[in-house]
MDAnalysis code that builds the backbone (N, CA, C; Angstrom):
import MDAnalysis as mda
import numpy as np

u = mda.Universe.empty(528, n_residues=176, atom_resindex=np.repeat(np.arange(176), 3), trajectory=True)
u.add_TopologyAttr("name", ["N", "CA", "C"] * 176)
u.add_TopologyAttr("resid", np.arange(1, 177))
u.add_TopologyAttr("resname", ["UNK", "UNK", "UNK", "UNK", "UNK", "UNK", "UNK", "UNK", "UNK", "UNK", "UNK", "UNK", "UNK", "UNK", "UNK", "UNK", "UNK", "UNK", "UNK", "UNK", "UNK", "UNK", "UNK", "UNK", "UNK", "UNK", "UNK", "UNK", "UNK", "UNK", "UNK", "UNK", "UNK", "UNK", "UNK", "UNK", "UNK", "UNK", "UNK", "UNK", "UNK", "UNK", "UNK", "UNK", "UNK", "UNK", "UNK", "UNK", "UNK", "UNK", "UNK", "UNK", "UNK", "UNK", "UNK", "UNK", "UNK", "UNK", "UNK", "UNK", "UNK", "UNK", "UNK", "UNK", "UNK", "UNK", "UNK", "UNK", "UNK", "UNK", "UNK", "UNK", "UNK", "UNK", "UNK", "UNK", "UNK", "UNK", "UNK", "UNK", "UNK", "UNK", "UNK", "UNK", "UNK", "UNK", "UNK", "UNK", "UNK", "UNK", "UNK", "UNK", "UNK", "UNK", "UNK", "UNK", "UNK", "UNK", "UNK", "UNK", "UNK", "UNK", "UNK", "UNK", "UNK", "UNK", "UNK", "UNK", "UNK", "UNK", "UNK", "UNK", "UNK", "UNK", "UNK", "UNK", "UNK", "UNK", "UNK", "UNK", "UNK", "UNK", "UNK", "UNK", "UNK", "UNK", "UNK", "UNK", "UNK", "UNK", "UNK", "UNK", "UNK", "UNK", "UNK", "UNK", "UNK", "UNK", "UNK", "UNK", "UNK", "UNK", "UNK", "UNK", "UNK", "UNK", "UNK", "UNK", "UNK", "UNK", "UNK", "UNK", "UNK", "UNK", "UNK", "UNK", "UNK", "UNK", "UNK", "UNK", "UNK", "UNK", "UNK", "UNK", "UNK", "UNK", "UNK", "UNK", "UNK", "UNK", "UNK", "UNK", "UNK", "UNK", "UNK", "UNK"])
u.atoms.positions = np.array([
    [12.847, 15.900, -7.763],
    [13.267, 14.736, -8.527],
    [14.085, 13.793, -7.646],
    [13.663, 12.365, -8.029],
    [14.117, 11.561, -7.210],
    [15.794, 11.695, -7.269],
    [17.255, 10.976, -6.477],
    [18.231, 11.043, -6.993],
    [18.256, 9.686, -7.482],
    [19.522, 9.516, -8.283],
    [19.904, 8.174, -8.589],
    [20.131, 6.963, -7.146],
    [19.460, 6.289, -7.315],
    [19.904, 5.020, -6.133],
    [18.915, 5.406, -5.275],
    [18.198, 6.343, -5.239],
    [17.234, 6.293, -4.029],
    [16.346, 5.503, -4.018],
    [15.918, 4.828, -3.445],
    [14.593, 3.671, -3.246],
    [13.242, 3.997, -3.584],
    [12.415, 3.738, -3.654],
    [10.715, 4.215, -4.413],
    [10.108, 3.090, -3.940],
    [9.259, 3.631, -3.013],
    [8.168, 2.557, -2.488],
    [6.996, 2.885, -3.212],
    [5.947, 2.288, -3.227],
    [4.869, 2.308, -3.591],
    [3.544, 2.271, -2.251],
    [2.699, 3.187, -2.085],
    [1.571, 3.259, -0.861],
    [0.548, 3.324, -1.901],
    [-0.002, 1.913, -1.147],
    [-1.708, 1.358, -1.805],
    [-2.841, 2.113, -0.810],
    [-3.448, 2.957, -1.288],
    [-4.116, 3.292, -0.115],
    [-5.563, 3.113, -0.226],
    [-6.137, 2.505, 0.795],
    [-7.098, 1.749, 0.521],
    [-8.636, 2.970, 1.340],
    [-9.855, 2.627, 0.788],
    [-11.097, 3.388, 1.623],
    [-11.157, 2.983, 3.144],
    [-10.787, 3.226, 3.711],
    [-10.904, 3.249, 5.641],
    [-10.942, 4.761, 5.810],
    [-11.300, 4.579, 7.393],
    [-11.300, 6.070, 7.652],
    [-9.811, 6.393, 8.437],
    [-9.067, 5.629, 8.818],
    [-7.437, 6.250, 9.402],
    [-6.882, 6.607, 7.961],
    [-7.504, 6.283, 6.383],
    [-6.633, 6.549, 5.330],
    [-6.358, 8.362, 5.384],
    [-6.901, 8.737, 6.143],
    [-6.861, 10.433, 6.207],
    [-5.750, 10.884, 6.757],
    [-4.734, 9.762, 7.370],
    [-3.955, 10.332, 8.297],
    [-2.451, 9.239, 7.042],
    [-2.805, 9.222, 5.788],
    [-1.500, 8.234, 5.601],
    [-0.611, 9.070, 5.270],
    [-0.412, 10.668, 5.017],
    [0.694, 10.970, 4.994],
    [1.743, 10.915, 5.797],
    [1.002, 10.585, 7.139],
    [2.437, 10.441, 8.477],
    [2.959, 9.558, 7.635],
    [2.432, 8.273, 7.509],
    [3.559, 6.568, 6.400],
    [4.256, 7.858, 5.534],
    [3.544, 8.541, 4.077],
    [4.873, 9.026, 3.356],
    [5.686, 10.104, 4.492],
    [5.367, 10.849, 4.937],
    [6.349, 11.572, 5.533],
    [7.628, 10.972, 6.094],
    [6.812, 9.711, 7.145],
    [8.218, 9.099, 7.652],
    [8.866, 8.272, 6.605],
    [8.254, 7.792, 5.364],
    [9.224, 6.454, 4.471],
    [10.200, 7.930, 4.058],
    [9.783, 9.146, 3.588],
    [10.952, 10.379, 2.919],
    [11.546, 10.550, 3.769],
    [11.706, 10.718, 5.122],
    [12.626, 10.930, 6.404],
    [13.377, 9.296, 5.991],
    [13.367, 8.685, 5.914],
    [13.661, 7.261, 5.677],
    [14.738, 7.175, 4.306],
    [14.867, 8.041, 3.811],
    [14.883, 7.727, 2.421],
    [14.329, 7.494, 1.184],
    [13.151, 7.348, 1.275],
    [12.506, 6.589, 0.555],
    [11.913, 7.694, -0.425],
    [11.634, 7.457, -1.834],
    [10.802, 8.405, -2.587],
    [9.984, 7.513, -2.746],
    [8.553, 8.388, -2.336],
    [7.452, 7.528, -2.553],
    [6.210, 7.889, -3.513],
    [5.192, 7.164, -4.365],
    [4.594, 7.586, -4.923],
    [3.108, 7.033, -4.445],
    [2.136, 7.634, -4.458],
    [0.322, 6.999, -4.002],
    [-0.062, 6.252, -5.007],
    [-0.733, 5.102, -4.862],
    [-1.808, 4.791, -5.934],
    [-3.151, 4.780, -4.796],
    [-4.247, 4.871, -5.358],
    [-5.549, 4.745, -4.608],
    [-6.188, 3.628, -4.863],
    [-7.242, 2.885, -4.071],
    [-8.777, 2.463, -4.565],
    [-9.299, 3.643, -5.189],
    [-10.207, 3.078, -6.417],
    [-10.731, 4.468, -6.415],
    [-12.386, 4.909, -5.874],
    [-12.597, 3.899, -4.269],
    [-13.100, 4.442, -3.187],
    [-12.429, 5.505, -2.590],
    [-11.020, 5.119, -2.817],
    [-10.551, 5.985, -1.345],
    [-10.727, 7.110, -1.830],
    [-10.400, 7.321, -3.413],
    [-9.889, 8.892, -3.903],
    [-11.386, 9.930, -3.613],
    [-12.499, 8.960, -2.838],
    [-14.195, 10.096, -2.788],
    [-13.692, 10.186, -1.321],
    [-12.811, 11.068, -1.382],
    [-12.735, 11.591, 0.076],
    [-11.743, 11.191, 1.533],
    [-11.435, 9.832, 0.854],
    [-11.056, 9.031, 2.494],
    [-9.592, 9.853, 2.724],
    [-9.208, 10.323, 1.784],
    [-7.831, 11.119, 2.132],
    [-7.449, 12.379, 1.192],
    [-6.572, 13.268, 1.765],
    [-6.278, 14.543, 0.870],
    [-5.773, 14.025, -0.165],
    [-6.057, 14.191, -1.599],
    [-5.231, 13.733, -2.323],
    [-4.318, 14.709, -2.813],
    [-4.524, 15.963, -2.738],
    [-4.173, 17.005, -2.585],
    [-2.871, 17.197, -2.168],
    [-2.959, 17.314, -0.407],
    [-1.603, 16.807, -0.334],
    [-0.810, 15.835, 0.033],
    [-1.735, 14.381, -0.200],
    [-0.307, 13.580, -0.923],
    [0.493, 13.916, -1.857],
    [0.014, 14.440, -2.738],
    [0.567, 14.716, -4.155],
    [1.564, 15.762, -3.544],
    [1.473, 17.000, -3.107],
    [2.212, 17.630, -2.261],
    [3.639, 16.854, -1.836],
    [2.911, 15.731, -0.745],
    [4.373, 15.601, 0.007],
    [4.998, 14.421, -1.004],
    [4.441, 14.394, -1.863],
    [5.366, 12.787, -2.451],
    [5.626, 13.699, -3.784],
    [5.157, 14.704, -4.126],
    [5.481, 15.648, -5.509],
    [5.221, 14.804, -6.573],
    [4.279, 14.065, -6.873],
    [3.589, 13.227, -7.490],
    [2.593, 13.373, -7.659],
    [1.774, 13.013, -8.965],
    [0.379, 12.501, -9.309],
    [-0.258, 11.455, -8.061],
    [-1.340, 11.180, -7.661],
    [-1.791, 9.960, -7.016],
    [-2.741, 9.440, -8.004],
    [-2.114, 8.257, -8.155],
    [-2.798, 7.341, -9.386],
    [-4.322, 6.518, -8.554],
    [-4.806, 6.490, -9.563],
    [-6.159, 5.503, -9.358],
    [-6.384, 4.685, -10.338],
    [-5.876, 5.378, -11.909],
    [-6.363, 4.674, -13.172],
    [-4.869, 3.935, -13.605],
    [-5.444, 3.039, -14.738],
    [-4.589, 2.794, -15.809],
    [-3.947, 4.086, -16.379],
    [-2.663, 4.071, -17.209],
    [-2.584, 5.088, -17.876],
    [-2.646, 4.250, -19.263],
    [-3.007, 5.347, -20.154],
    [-3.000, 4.993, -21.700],
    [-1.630, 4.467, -22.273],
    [-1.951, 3.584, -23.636],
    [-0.892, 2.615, -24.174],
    [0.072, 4.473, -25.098],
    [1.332, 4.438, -24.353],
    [2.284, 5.107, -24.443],
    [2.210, 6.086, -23.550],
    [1.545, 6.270, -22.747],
    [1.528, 7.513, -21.672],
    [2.647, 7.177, -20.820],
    [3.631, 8.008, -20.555],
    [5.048, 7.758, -20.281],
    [4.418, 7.156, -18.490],
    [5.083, 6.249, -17.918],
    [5.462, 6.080, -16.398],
    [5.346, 6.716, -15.721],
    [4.121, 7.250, -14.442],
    [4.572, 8.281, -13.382],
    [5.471, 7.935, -12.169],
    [5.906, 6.480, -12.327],
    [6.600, 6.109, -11.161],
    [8.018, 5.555, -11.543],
    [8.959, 5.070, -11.253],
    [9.893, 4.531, -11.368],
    [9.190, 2.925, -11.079],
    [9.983, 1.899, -11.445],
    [9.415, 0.707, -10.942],
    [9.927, 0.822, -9.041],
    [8.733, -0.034, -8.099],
    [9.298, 0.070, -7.103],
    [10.165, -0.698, -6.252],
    [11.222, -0.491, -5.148],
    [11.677, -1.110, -4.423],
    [11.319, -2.092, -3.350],
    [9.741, -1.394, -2.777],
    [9.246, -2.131, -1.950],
    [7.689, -1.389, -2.040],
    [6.549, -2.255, -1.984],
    [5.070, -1.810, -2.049],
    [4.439, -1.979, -0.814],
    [4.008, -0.717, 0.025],
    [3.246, -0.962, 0.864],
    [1.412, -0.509, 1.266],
    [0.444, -1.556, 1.533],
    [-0.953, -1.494, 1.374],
    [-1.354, -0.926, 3.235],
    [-1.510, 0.117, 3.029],
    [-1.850, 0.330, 4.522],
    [-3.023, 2.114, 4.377],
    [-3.853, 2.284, 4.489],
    [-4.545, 1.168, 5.141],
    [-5.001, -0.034, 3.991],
    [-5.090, -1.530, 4.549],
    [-5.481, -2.409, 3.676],
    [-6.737, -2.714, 4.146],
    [-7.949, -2.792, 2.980],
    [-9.304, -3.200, 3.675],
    [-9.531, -4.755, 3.274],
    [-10.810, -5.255, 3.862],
    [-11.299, -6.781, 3.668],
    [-11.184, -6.642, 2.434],
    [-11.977, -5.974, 2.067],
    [-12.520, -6.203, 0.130],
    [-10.854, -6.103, -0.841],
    [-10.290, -5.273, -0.578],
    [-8.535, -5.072, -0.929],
    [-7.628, -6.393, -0.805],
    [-7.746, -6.656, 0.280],
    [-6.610, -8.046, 0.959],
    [-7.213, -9.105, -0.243],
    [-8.699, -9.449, 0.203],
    [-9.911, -10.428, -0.176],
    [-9.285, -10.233, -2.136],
    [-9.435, -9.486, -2.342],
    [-9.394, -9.727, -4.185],
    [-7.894, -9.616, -4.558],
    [-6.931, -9.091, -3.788],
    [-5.406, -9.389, -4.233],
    [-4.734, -10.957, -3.922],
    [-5.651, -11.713, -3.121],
    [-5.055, -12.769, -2.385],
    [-5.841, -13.915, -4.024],
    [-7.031, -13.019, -4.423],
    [-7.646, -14.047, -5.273],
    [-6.896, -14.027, -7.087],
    [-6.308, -12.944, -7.023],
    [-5.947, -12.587, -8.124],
    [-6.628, -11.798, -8.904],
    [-7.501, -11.258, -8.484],
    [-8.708, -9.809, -9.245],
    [-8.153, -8.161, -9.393],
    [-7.703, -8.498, -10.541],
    [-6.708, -7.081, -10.414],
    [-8.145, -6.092, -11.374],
    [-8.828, -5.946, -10.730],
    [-9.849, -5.103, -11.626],
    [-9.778, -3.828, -10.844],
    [-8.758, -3.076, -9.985],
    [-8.370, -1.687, -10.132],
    [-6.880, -2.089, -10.242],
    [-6.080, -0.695, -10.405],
    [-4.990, -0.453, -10.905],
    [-3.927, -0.409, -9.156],
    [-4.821, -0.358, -8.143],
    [-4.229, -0.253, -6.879],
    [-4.011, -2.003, -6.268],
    [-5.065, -2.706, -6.606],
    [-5.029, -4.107, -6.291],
    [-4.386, -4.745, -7.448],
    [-4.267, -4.681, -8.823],
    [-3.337, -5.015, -10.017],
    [-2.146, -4.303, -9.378],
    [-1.829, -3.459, -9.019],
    [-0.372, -3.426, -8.572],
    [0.199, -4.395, -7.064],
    [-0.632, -4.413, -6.782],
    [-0.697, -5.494, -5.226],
    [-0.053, -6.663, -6.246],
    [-0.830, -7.259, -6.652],
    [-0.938, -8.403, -7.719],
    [0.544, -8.719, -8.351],
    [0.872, -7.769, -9.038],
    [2.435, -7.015, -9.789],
    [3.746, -7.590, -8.971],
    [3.579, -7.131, -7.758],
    [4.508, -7.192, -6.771],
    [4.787, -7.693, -6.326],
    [4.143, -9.247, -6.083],
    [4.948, -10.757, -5.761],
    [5.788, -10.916, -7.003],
    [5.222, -10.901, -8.050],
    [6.088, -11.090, -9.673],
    [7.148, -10.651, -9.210],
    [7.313, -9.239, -9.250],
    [8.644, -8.439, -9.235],
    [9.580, -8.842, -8.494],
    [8.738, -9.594, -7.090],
    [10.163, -10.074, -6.221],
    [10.528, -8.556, -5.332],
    [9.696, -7.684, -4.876],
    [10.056, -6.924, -4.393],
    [9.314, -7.151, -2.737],
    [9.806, -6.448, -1.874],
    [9.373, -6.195, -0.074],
    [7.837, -5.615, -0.048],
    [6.919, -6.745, 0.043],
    [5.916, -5.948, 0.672],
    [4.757, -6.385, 1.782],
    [4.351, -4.817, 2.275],
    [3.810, -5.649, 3.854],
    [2.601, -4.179, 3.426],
    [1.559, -5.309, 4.459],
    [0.016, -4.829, 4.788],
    [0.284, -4.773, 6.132],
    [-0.959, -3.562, 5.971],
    [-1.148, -2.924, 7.413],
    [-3.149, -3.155, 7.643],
    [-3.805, -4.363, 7.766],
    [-5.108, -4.604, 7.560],
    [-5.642, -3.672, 8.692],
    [-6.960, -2.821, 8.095],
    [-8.099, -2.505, 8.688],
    [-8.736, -2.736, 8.524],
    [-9.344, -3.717, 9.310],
    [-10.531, -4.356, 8.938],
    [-11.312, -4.847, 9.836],
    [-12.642, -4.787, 10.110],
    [-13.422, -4.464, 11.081],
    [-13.731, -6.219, 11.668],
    [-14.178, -6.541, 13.051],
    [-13.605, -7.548, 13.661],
    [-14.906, -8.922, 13.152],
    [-15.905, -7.701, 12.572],
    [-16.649, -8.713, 12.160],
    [-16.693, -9.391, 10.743],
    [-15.859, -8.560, 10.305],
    [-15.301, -9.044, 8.939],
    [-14.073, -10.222, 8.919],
    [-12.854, -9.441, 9.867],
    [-11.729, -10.623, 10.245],
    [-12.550, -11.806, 10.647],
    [-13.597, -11.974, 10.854],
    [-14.136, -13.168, 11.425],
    [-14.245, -14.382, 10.249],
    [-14.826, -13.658, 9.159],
    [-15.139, -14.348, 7.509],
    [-13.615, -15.441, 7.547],
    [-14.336, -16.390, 7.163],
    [-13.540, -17.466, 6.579],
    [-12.823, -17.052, 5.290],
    [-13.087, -16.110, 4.419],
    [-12.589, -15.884, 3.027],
    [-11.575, -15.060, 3.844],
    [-11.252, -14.439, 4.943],
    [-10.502, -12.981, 4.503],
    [-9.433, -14.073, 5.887],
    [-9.720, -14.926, 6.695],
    [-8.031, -15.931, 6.926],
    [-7.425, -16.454, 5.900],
    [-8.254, -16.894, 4.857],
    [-7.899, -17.939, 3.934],
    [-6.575, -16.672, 3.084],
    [-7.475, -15.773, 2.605],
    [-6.661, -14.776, 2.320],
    [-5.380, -14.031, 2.983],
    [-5.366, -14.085, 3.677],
    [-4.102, -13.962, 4.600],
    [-3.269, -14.821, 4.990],
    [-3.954, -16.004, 4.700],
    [-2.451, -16.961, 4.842],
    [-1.841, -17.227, 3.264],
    [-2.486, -16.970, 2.326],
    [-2.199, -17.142, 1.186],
    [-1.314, -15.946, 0.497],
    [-1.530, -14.565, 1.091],
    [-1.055, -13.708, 0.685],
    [0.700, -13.639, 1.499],
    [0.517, -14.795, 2.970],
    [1.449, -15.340, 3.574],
    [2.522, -15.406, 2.981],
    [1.715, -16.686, 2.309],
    [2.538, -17.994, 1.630],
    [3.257, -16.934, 0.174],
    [2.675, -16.282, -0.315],
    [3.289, -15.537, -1.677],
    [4.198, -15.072, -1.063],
    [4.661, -14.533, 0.949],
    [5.585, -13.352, 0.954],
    [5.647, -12.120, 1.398],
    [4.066, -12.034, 1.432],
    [3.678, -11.079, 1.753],
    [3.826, -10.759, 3.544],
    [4.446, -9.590, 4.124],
    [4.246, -9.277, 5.407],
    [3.403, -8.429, 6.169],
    [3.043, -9.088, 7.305],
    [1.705, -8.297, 8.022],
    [1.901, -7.044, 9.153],
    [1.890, -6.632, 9.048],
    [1.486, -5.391, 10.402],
    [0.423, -5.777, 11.569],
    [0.456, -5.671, 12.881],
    [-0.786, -6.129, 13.542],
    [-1.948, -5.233, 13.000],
    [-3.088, -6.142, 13.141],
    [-4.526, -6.205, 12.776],
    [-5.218, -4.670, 12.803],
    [-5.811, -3.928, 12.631],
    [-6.222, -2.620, 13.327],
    [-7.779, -2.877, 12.781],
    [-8.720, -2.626, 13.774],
    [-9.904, -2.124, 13.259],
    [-10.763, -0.776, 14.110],
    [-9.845, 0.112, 14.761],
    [-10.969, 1.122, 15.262],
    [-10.805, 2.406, 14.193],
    [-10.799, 3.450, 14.373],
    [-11.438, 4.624, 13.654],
    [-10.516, 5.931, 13.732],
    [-9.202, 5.459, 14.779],
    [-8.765, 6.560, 15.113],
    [-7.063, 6.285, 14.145],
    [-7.028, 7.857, 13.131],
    [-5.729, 7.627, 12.001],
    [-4.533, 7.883, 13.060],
    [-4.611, 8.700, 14.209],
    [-3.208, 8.464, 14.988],
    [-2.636, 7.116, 15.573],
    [-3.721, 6.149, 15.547],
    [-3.354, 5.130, 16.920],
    [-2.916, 3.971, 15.336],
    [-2.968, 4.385, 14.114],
    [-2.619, 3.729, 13.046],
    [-0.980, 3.173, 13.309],
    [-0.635, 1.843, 12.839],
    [0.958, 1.469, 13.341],
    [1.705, 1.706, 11.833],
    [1.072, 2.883, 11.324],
    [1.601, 3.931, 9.856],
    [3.363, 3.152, 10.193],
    [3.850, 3.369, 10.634],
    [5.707, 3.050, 10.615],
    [6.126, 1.679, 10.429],
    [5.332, 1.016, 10.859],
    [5.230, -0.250, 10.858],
    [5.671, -1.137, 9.904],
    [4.747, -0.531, 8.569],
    [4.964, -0.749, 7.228],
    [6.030, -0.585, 7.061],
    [7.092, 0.255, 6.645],
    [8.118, 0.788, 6.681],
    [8.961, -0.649, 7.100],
    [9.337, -0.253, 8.708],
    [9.902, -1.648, 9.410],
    [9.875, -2.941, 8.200],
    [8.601, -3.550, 8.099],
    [8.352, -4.720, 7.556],
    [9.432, -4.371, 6.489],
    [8.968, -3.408, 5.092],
    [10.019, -3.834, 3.737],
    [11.371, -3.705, 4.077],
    [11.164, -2.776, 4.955],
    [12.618, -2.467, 5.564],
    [13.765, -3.643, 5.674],
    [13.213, -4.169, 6.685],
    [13.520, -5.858, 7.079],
    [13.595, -6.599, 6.288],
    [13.222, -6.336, 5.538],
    [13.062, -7.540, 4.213],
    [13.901, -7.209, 2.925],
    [14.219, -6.201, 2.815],
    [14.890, -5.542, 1.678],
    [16.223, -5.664, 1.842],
    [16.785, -5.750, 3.404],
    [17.996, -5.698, 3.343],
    [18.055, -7.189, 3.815],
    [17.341, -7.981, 3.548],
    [18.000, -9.524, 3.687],
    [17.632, -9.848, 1.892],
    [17.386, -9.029, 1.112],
    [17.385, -9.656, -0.688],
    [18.918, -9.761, -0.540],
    [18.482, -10.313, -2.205],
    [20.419, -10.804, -2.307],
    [20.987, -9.507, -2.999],
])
């Protein structure tokens, strides 16, 4: 159980293939302080990562769905939301306002709230190329949103997983 005052990030975790390696991000945000909880695409949840033990190291459910009208909260509201790995199709429909999963509707959520959050994009170089997915990134800019450098190869160690972290980090302690 979380304690009182401890912080609660939120990890969007998106279908890539480094998403296999995102427990290093929760491991280090809990070395950090941080209590953290998963939401998924629910691409990612066919495989792209243990969900198993995320749930493990964050002692949490990993959400994908809505929950039902009175189904109590599995999260606390969060302190800071971070999307890593973030894919084209992910960035591309949160920047447009298409909250038609519960992982990109929380993307969506989180400019509202006024809370710290930063992407970590994987996204392949022929995709960064698309005119829709700059447009989207400067827009997701302009809302607030902070970036991690670019990643598109295949390997979950060479992932800048901490990175994320840094960004809300930075940003959380300049709120008022």
């Amino acid at each position: 159980m979380p304690q009182a005052g401890t912080p609660f990030l939120y990890v969007v975790v998106c279908a890539a293939g480094v998403a296999a390696d995102v427990g290093t991000l929760i491991t280090a945000a809990r070395e950090r302080g941080w209590e953290v909880g998963a939401i998924a695409t629910p691409v990612a949840m066919n495989g792209f990562f243990d969900s198993a033990a995320v749930e493990t190291l964050t002692g949490r459910p990993v959400r994908s769905a809505w929950r039902t009208p009175g189904e109590p909260r599995p999260f606390p509201p969060p302190d800071a939301v971070v999307a890593a790995p973030a894919t084209f199709n992910t960035l591309n429909k949160w920047a447009a306002g298409l909250a038609d999963t519960l992982a990109v509707a929380t993307l969506c959520e989180a400019s509202g709230l006024g809370v710290p959050v930063a992407a970590l994009p994987c996204v392949a170089d022929a995709l960064a190329a698309h005119p829709a997915y700059r447009d989207s990134l400067a827009r997701l800019r302009a809302m607030g949103v902070r970036f991690g450098e670019p990643y598109s190869g295949e390997d979950p160690a060479a992932f800048p997983w901490e990175q994320a972290l840094d960004l809300v980090t930075a940003r959380r302690r300049t709120l008022p």
